[in-house]
N, C-alpha and C positions, 0 to 999 in steps of 0.2 A: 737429923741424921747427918754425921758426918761420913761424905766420901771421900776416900784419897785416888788419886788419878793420876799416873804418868801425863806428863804433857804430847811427850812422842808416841803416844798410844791411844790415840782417839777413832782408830778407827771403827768399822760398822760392827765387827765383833764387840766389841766395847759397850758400842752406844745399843745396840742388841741386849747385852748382858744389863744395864739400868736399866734397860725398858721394862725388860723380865721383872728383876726386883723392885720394881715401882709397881708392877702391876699386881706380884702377892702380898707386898704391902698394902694397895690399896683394899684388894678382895677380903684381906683377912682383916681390917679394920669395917668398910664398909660394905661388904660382897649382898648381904641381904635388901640392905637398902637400895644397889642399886638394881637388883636383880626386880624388886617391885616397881623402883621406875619405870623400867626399860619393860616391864609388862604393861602396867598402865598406859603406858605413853606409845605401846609398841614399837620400841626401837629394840635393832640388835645389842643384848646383852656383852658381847664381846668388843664392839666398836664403841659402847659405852665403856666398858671398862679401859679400854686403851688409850681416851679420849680423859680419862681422869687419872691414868696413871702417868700422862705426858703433864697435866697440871700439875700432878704430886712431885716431880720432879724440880718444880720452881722451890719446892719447900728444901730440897737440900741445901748444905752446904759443902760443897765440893772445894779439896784443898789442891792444888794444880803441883805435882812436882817438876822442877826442870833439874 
């Protein structure tokens, strides 16, 4: 996936707004799967998912405008 990004707009609204879409990305690719983890292993469902939508983020590719 490509992102495009202001350079001068990095702010917490910003990085707010990929976390968000990292995170329906991840749900809606893997929401089942981890939802059984996070049963099995009893961890929180939510801190799971947050925890995999910050890795899901190394998979972008972000285009920096200046």
């Amino acid at each position: 996936m490509m992102v495009y990004l202001n350079y001068t707009n990095l702010d917490s609204e910003t990085q707010e707004g990929l976390l968000s879409m990292s995170k329906k990305e991840v749900e809606n690719r893997f929401g089942k799967q981890l939802k059984s983890y996070a049963q099995h292993h009893y961890i929180n469902y939510d801190t799971l998912l947050e925890e995999e939508a910050i890795r899901n983020l190394y998979n972008y590719d972000f285009v920096f405008n200046m």
